[in-house]
C-alpha atoms as one frame of an Amber mdcrd trajectory, in Angstrom:
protein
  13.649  -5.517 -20.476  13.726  -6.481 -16.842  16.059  -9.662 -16.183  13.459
 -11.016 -14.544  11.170 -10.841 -17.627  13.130 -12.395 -20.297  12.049 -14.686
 -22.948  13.623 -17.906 -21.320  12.619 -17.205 -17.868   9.397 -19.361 -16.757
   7.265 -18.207 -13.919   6.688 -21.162 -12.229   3.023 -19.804 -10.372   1.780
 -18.850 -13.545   2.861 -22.282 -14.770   0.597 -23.707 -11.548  -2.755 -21.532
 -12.532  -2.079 -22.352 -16.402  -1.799 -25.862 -15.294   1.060 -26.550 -17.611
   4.426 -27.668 -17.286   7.260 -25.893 -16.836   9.491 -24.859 -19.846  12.693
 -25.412 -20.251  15.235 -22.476 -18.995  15.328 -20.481 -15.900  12.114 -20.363
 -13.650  10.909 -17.121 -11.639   9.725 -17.290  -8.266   8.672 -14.966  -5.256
  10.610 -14.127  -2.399  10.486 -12.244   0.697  13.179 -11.413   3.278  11.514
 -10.617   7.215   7.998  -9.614   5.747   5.371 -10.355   2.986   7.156  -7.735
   0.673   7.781 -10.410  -2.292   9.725  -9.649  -5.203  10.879 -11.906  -8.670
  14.147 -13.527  -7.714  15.240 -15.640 -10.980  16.322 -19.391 -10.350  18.766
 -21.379 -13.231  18.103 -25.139 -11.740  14.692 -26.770 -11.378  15.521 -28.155
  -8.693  17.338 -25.875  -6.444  18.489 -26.056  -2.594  17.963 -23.915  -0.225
  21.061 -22.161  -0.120  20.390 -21.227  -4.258  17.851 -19.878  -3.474  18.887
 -17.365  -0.620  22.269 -16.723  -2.851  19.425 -16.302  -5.859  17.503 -13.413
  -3.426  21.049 -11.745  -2.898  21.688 -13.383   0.732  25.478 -13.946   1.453
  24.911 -15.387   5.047  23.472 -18.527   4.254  23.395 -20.021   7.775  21.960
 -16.741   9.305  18.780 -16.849   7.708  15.704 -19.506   7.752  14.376 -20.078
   4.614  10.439 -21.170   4.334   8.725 -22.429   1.115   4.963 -21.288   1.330
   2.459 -24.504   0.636  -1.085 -24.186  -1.401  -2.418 -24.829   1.853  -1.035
 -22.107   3.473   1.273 -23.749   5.675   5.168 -22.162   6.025   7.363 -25.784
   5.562  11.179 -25.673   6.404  13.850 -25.633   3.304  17.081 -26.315   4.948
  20.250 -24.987   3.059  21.429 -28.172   1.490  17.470 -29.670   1.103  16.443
 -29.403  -2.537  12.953 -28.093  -3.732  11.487 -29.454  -7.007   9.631 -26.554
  -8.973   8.479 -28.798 -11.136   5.771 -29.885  -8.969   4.693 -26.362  -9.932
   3.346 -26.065  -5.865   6.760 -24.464  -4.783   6.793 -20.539  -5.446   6.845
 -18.285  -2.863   9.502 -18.551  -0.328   9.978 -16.189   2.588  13.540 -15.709
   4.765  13.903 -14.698   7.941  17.379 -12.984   9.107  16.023 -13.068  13.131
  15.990 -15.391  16.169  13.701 -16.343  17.575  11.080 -17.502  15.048   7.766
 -17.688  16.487   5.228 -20.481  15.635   1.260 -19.286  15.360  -1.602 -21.230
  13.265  -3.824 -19.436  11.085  -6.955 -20.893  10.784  -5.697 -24.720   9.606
  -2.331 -23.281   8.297   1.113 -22.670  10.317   2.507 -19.920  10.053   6.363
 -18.747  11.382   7.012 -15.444  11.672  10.632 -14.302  12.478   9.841 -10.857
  14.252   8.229 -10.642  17.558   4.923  -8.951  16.681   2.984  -9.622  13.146
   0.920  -7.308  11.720  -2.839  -7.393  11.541  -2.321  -6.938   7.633   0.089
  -9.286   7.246  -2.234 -11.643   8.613  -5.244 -11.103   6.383  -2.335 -11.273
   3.598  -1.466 -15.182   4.882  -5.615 -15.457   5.606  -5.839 -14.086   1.928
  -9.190 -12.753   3.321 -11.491 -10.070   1.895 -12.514  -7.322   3.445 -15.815
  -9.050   4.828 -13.916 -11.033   7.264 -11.393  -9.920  10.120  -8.352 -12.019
  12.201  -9.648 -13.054  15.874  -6.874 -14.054  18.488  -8.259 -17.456  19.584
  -8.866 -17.148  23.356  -9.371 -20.589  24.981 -12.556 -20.804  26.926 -12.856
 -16.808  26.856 -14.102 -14.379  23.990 -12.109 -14.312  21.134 -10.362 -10.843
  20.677 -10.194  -8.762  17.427  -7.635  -7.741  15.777  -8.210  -4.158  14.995
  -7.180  -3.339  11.232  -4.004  -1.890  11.338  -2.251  -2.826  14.588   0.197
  -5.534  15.407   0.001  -8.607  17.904   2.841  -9.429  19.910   3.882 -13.037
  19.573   5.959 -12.467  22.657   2.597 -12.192  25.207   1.213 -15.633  26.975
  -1.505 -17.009  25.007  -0.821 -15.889  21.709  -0.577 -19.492  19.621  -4.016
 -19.667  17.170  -5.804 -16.671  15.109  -8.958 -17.285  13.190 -10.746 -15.442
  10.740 -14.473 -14.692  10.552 -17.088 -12.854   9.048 -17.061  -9.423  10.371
 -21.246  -8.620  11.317 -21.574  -4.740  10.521 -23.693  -2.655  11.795 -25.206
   0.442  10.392 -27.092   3.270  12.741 -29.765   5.971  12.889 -31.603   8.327
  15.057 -35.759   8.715  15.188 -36.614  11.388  17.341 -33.266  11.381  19.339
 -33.859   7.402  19.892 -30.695   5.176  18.222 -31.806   2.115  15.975 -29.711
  -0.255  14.351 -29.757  -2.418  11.528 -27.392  -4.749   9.360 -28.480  -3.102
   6.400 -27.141  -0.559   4.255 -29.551   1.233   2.572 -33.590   1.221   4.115
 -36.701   2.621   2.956 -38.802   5.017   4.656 -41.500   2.527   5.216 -38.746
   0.425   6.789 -37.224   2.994   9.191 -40.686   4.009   9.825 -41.468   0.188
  10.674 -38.329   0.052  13.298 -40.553   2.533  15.616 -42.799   1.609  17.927
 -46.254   3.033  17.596 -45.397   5.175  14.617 -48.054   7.740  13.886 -49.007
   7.431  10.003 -50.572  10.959  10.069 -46.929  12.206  10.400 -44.071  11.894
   7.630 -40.328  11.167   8.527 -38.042  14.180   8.120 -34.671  13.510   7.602
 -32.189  16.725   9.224 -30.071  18.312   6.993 -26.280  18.770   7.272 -24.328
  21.915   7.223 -26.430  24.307   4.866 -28.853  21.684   3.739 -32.199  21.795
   4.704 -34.246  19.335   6.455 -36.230  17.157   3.747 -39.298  14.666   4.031
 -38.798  10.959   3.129 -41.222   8.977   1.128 -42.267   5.514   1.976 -40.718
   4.252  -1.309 -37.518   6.421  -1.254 -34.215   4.936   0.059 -31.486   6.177
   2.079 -28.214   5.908   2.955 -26.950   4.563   6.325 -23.263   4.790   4.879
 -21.260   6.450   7.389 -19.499   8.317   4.729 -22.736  10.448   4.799 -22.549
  11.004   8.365 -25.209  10.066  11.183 -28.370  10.202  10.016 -31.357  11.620
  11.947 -34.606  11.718  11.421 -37.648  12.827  13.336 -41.403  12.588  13.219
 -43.604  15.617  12.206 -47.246  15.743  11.268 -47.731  16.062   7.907 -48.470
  19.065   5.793 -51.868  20.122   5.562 -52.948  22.243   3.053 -56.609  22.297
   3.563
């Protein structure tokens, strides 16, 4: 059994979402040192300073690190080594450290955020944003566009400018070709009828072929059949040809 798991040891988030009161013992919280890495760091007073808790995470230079309690809200608040922090309140348990100087002061939506390296990363971000993966982080650019963050890079804090990120629902758009024409639409999955509908002056005496890939051959689409505009499938095309006549 894990130290960090034993009987007496209380995890004082799980005590928040249980909405109960802490038990009497030792009290686990999260902690991260220069990134959103967390890990269980085990705490024996409720209400602990800041400098138990570094020592508690394995820090020996107290006064070369900033220590930052993470709110409900989102917001990173100061702990200074000799301030206290009451886990009883059961709103205290993830704390992040920083071993770097400068730190560097952003908001996050409504939230601030301090970040002690001089770029974040986009994922980190969407970690503080706790965002799903319908939204995306915008760099807030006063009286200009805002700019997106494109998943997986970083932003340096260091560049003029750089003080507010937002998130927002990310509009996706899904593509096709008719006859060597592109169309777009925010849907997934359309119809035949409904690709059909998207083209101007469609002839109903011919069908919609959709072109094969690879080996496969092309194929004719019924009104009522759906398809795919996932790009996982590739880029579909389609064209117009007159329909079969067997007469």
């Amino acid at each position: 059994m894990s130290i960090t798991d034993h009987p007496d040891i209380d995890d004082v988030e799980l005590a928040a979402q249980e909405d109960r009161p802490l038990r009497p013992g030792r009290y686990r919280v999260s902690f991260a040192l220069d990134s959103m890495d967390y890990r269980p760091i085990v705490l024996d007073d409720p209400v602990p300073l800041g400098r138990q808790i570094l020592k508690a995470a394995g820090i020996k230079d107290i006064d070369g690190h900033s220590l930052f309690v993470i709110t409900p809200e989102g917001d990173f608040e100061d702990v200074r080594a000799d301030e206290d922090i009451d886990l009883r309140d059961r709103v205290a348990h993830h704390f992040v450290a920083f071993s770097t100087d400068p730190l560097y002061r952003i908001m996050l939506d409504d939230s601030r955020i301090v970040w002690g390296k001089p770029s974040i990363p986009e994922a980190v971000l969407r970690t503080l944003a706790g965002i799903g993966p319908d939204k995306a982080v915008f760099l807030e650019v006063r009286g200009g566009t805002d700019k997106l963050i494109e998943a997986g890079s970083e932003v340096d804090l260091t560049a003029p400018g750089v003080e507010k990120f937002i998130t927002a629902t990310v509009k996706v758009t899904y593509f096709f070709f008719v006859n060597g024409k592109r169309y777009e639409t925010d849907k997934k999955k359309l119809t035949g009828a409904e690709i059909k509908a998207m083209v101007p002056g469609w002839d109903p005496t011919h069908d919609l072929a959709l072109e094969g890939h690879g080996d496969e051959p092309d194929r004719t689409i019924g009104d009522d059949e759906t398809v795919s505009l996932d790009p996982k499938h590739g880029v579909r095309r389609f064209s117009s040809v007159p329909k079969a006549n067997f007469g």
